[in-house]
C-alpha positions in Angstrom: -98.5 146.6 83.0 -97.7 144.4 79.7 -95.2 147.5 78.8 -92.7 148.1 81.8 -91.8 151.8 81.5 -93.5 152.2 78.2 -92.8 154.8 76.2 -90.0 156.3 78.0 -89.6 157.8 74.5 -91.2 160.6 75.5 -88.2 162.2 77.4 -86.1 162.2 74.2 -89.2 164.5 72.6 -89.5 166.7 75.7 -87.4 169.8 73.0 -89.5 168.8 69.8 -93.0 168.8 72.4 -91.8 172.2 74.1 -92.0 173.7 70.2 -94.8 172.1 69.0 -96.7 173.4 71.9 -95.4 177.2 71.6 -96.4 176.5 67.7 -99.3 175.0 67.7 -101.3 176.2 70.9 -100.1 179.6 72.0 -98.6 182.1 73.0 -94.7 181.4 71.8 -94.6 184.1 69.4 -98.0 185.4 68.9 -98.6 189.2 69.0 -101.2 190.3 71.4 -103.7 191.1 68.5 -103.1 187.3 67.1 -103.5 186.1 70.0 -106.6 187.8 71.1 -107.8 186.7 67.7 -107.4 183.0 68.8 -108.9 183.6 72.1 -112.0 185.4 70.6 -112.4 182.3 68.2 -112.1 179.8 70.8 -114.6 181.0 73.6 -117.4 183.6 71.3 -116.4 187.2 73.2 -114.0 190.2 73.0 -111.9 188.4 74.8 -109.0 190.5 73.2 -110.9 193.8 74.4 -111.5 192.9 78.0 -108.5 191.7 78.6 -107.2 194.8 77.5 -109.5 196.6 80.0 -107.9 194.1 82.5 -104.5 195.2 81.8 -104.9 198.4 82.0 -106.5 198.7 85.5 -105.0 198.7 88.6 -107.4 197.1 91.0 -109.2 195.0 87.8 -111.8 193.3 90.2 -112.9 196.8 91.6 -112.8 198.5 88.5 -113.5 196.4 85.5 -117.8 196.0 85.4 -119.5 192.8 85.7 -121.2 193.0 82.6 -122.6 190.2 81.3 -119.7 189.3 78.5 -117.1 189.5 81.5 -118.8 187.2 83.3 -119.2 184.5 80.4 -115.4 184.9 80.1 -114.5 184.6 83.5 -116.5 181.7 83.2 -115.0 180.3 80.8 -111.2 180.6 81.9 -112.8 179.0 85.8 -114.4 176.2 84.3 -110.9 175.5 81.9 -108.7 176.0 85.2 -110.4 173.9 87.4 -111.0 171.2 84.8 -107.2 171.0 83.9 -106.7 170.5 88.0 -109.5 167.4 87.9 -107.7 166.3 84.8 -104.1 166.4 86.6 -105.2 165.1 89.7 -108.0 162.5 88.3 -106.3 161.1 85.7 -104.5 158.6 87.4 -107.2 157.3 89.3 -109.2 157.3 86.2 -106.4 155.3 84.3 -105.8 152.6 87.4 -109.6 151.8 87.3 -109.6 151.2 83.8 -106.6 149.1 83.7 -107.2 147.1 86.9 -110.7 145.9 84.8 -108.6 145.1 82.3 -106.3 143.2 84.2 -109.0 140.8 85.3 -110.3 140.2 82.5 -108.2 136.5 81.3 -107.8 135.2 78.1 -108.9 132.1 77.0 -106.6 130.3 76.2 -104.3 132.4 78.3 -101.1 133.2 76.7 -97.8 131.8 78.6 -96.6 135.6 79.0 -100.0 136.8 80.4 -100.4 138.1 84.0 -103.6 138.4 84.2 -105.8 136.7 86.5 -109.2 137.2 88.5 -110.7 139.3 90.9 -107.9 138.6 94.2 -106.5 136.1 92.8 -102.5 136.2 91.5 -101.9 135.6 88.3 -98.1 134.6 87.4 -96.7 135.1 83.7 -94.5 131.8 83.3 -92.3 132.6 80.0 -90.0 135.3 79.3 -91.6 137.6 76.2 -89.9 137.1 72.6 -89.9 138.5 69.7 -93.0 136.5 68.6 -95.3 138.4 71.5 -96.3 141.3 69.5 -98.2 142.5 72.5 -96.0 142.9 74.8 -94.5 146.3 73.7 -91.0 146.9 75.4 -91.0 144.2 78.2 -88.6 142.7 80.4 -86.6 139.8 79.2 -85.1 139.3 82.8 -88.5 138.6 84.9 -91.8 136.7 85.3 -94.8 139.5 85.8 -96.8 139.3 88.9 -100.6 140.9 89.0 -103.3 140.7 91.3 -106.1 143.3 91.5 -107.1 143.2 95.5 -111.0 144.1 96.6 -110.3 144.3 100.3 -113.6 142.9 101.5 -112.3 141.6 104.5 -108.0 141.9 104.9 -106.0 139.7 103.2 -102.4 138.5 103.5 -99.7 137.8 101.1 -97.9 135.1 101.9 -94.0 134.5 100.1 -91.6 132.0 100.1 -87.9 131.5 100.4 -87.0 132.5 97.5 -83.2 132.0 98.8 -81.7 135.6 97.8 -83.3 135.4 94.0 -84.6 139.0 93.2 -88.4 139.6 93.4 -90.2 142.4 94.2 -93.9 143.1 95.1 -94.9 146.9 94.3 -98.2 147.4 96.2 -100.5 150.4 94.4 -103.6 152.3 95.6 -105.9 153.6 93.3 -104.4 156.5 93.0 -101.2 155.0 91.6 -99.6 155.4 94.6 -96.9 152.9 95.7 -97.6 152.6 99.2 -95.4 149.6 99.7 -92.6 147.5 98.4 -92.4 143.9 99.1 -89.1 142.0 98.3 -86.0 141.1 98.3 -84.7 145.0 99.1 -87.2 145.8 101.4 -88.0 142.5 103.4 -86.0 140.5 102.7 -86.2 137.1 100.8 -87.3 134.7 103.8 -90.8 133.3 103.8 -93.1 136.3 104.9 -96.7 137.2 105.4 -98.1 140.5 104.5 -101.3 141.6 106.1 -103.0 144.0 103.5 -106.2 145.7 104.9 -109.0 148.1 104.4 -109.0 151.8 104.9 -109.9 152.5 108.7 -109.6 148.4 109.6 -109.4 148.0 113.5 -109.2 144.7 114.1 -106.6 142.3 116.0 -102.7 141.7 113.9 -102.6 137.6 114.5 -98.8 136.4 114.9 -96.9 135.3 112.2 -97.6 138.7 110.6 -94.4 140.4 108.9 -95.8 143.4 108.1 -99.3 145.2 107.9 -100.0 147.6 104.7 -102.9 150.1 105.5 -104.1 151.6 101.6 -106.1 154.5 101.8 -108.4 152.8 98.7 -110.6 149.2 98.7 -108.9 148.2 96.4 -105.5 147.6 95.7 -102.9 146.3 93.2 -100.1 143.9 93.8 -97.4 144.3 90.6 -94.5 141.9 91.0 -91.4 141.0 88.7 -89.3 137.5 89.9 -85.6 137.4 88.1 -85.2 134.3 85.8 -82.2 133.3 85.0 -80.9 132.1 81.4 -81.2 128.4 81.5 -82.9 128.0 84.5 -85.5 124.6 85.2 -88.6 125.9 84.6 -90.6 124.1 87.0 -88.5 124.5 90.2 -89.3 128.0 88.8 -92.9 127.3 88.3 -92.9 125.5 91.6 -91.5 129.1 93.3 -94.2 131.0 91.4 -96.8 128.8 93.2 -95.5 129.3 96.7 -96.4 132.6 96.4 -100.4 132.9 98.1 -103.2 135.2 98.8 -105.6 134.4 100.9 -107.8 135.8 103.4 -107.0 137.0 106.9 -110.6 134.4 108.1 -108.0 131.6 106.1 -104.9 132.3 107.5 -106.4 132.5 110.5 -107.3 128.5 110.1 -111.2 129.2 109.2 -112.9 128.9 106.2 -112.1 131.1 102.9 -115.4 133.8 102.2 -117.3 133.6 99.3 -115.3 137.5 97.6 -116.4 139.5 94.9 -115.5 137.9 91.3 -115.8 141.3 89.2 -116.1 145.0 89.7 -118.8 147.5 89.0 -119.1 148.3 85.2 -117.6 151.8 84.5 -120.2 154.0 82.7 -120.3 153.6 78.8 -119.3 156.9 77.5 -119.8 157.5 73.8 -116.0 158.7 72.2 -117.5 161.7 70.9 -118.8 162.5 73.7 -116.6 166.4 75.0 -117.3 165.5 78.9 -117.4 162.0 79.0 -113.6 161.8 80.8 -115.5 164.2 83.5 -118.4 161.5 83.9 -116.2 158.4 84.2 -114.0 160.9 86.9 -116.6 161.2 88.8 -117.7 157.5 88.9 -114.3 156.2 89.9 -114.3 159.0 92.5 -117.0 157.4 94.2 -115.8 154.3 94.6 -112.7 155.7 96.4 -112.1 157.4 99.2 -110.6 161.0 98.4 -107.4 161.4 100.5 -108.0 163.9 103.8 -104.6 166.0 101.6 -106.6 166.4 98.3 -110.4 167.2 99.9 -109.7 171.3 99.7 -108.4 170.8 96.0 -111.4 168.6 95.1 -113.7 170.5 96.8 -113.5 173.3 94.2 -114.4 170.6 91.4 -118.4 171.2 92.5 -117.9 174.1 91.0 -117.8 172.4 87.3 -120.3 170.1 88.4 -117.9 167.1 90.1 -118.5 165.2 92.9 -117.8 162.1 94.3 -120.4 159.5 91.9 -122.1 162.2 90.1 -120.8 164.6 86.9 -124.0 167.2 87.5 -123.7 168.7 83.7 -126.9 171.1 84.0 -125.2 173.4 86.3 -123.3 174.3 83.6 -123.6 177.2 81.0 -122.5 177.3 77.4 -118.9 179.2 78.3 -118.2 176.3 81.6 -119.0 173.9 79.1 -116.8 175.2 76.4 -113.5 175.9 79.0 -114.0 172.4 79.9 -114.1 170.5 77.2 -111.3 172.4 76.5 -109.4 171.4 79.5 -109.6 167.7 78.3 -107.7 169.4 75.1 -104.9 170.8 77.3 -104.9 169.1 80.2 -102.8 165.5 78.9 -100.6 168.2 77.5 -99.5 169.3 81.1 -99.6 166.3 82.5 -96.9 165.0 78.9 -95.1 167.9 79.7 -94.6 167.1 83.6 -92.0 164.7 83.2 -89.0 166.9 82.5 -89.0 168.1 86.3 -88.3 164.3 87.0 -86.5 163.5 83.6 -82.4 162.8 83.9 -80.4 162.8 80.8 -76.9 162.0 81.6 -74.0 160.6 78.9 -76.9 160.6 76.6 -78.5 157.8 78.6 -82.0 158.9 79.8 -84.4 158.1 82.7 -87.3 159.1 85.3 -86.8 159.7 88.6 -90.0 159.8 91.6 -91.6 157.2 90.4 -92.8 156.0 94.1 -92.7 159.8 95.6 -95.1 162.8 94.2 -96.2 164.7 96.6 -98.4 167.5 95.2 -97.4 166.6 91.6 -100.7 165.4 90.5 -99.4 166.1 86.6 -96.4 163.8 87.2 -98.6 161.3 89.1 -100.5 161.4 86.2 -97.9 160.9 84.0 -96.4 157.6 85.8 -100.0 156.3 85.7 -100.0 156.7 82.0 -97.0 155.4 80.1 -95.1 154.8 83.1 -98.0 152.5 84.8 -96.5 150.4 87.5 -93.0 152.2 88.0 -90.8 151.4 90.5 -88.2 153.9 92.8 -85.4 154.7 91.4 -84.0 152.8 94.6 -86.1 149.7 93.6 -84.6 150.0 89.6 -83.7 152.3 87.0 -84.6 151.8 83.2 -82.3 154.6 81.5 -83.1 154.4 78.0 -80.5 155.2 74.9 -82.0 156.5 70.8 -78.6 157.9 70.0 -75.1 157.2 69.8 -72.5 159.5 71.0 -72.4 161.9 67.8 -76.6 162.5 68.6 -77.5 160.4 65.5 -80.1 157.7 65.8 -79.1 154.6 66.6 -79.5 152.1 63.3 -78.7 148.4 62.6 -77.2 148.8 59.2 -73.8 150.7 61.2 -72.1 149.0 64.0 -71.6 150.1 67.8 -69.7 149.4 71.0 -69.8 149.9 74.5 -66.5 149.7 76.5 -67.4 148.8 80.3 -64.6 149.4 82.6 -67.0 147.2 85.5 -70.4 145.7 85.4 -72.6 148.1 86.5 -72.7 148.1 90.2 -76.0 147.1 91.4 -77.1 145.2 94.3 -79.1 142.5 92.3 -78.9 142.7 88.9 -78.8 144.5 85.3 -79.6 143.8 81.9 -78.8 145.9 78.1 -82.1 144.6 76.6 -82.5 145.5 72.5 -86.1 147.2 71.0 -87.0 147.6 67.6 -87.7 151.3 67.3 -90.7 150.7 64.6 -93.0 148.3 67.1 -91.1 148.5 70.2 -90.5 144.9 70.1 -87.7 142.3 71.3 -85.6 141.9 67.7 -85.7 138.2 66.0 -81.7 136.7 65.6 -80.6 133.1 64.9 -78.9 133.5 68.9 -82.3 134.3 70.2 -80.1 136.6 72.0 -82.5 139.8 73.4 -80.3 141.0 76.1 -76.7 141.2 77.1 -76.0 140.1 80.8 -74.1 138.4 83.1 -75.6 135.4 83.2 -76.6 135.3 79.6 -74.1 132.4 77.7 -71.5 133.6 75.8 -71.1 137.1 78.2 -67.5 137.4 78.4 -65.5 139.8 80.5 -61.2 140.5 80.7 -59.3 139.7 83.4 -59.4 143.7 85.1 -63.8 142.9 85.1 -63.8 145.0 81.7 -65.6 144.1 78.9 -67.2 145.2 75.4 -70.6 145.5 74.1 -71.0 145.1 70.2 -74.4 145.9 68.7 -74.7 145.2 64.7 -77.6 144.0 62.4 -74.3 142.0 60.6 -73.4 139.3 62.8 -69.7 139.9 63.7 -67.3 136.9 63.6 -67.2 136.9 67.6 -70.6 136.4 68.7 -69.4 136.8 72.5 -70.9 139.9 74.0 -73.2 140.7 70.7 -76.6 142.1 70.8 -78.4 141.8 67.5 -80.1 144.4 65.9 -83.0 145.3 63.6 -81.9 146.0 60.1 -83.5 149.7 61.0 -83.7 151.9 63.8 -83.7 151.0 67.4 -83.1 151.6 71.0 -81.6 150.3 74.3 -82.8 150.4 77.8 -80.1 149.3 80.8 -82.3 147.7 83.4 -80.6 148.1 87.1 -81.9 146.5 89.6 -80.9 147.2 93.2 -78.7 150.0 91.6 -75.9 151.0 93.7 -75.4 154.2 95.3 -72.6 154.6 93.3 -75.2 154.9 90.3 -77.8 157.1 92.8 -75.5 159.3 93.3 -74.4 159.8 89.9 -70.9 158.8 90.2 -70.9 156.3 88.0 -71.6 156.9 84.8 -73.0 154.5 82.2 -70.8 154.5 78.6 -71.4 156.4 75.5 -72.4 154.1 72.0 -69.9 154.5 70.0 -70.6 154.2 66.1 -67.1 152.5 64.7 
């Protein structure tokens, strides 16, 4: 996605979310008549009196009577359970179909920073991002973006070239945002390599000259790469890389003609914004254009009850009270899924990151989560982004003061790292007579001492050594460290990053 790791922000507001949940939605500090109140407001019974009946009851489902306002509200609190679930566990799918028609769909002209491309085909941004690309909201400074949305037709194979030990990486992504596969210099290596890629339940013959075969669970597929660029480089030997990188069919590689593929995917259903159930209508349409894993079919299974299956949202089934608890499970649900990432969130020395990106098991919130702001993470194995809003005193960091970072080493990672500078009010790489983004070590004017230490001085006010400076915004702003290949010296937690130091 144009926004690698976007809104990582949210971490920081994980506290100020927490009370403006208990505030705003519950439970926090309500009494039990308060919050009975709500509740009787919200769903049109005594919900306040039954409950209380509940409560008091030993064996409720023996002794509490069916009557007819019991039923609506156990209606009700069913339909809002199991629509928070689809939520949770639909979202991502939901959010991966969307963007994946977005990501096909090129510019013309196309800008120089775009990834985009059509229907199985790559598509290759060729610049670094600047401060001039106001829609690229905090991206990379160190790679070229990779994209290509795969419709496995027939298989198809990936085929990469020497790229001679120069970092790349090729995330492979079902529709369900899971990264079923890396591709790259950690993983495979950085020799020329051919990467079979085929449909679910595919039974045909591996030809040689086959590195590696990646079986998705989904037709269709997404390929997310990043290549390193180096400050100074020749752009077209780097161009000239970028183009050695091929996908093609398995009928091509195998020496026969290329198939006539699919150009465009089928149009998602146009649901009106206003509409209360429309997230449960597009769910259901994506759901029936992919396979539902063997691991989920018991949990999605109960979603017939609210009228869900694979390709159809059935909304007649539903009474007034299913109706009402699920539109107001679209209310609540993003709210669990936001609130997910603090059992993957790590805030250490004040520098902050996500961890399980590439693993979450039954975590359908956090899977969710990832697919939103995080779209296209990586492994914490593959790179880690920790982000930094304050200095060491917990005050916001602003370009008006002046800060430093002491470094006893360079980071130890196994390929690179990068400081890279945001403006906190667009989230944007910051304008400077150096057009200087990033602090790195292969940046000019990156100087380190003798012992491998060195200093990191971030002002708006240029200083009158401009070695190691990263310019800042007049106003507020924040930092990410991007390490890639990190070291298990960093995995491990050993290693510590510095504190920002106002002077």
């Amino acid at each position: 996605m144009k926004n690698e790791f976007k809104i990582l922000k949210k971490i920081v507001k994980i506290t100020v979310f927490t009370f403006v949940f208990c505030l705003g939605l519950s439970s926090c500090k309500k009494s039990d008549n308060e919050e009975g109140k709500a509740k009787q407001e919200e769903v049109g019974t005594d919900t306040k009196s039954i409950l209380d009946q509940v409560a008091s009851k030993k064996d409720p489902v023996i002794e509490i009577p069916g009557t007819n306002e019991v039923q609506d509200l156990g209606d009700y609190y069913a339909a809002k359970t199991a629509g928070t679930l689809a939520y949770q566990w639909g979202y991502a799918l939901l959010r991966m179909e969307e963007s994946m028609r977005s990501y096909i769909d090129v510019p013309n002209p196309k800008p120089a920073t775009s990834y985009r491309a059509p229907l199985n085909q790559i598509g290759w941004a060729r610049t670094l991002p600047t401060d001039a690309d106001a829609d690229m909201p905090t991206a990379n400074n160190d790679t070229f973006y990779l994209s290509a949305v795969v419709d496995l037709q027939q298989p198809m194979v990936l085929k990469t070239p020497d790229t001679k030990d120069r970092y790349y990486v090729v995330d492979v992504f079902d529709m369900y945002q899971n990264l079923i596969s890396y591709i790259g210099r950690r993983e495979t290596g950085t020799k020329p390599g051919a990467f079979l890629i085929v449909p679910p339940n595919w039974k045909g013959n591996i030809p040689k000259g086959i590195s590696k075969v990646i079986s998705p669970t989904t037709q269709k597929v997404w390929l997310w790469g990043r290549l390193n660029v180096k400050q100074g480089e020749d752009m077209k030997q780097l161009h000239a890389l970028q183009d050695q990188f091929k996908l093609i069919s398995l009928s091509e590689f195998n020496g026969g003609g290329a198939p006539k593929l699919a150009s465009s995917l089928p149009t998602l259903p146009n649901v009106a914004d206003k509409d209360s159930l429309g997230f449960y209508k597009k769910l259901a349409f994506v759901m029936g254009n992919n396979p539902i894993p063997e691991i989920d079919k018991a949990l999605v299974g109960q979603f017939e009850k609210i009228g869900i299956t694979p390709g159809k949202f059935d909304e007649s089934k539903l009474n007034k009270m299913q109706r009402k608890g699920l539109y107001d499970a679209t209310l609540e649900g993003p709210l669990t899924i936001i609130a997910s990432v603090k059992s993957a969130a790590s805030i250490v020395n004040g520098w902050q990151w996500v961890n399980k990106l590439d693993n979450f098991g039954y975590d359908y919130a956090l899977r969710s989560m990832v697919a939103g702001p995080y779209l296209g993470g990586q492994g914490e194995k593959e790179a880690l982004y920790p982000i930094r809003y304050t200095d060491s005193e917990n005050n916001a960091l602003d370009g008006k003061n002046t800060y430093k970072i002491s470094f006893d080493k360079e980071p130890p990672v196994n390929a690179f790292w990068s400081l890279t500078m945001y403006d906190a009010s667009n989230k944007l790489l910051v304008k400077n007579e150096l057009n200087r983004f990033k602090i790195s070590n292969d940046i000019k004017g990156f100087v380190k001492k003798a012992d491998g230490t060195f200093e990191i001085t971030i002002s708006n006010a240029k200083p009158k050594d401009t070695n190691n400076w990263l310019p800042a915004p007049k106003g507020g702003f924040y930092l990410i460290l991007r390490l890639y290949q990190p070291s298990d010296e960093i995995l491990s937690g050993k290693y510590k990053i510095p504190q920002v130091i106002k002077q």
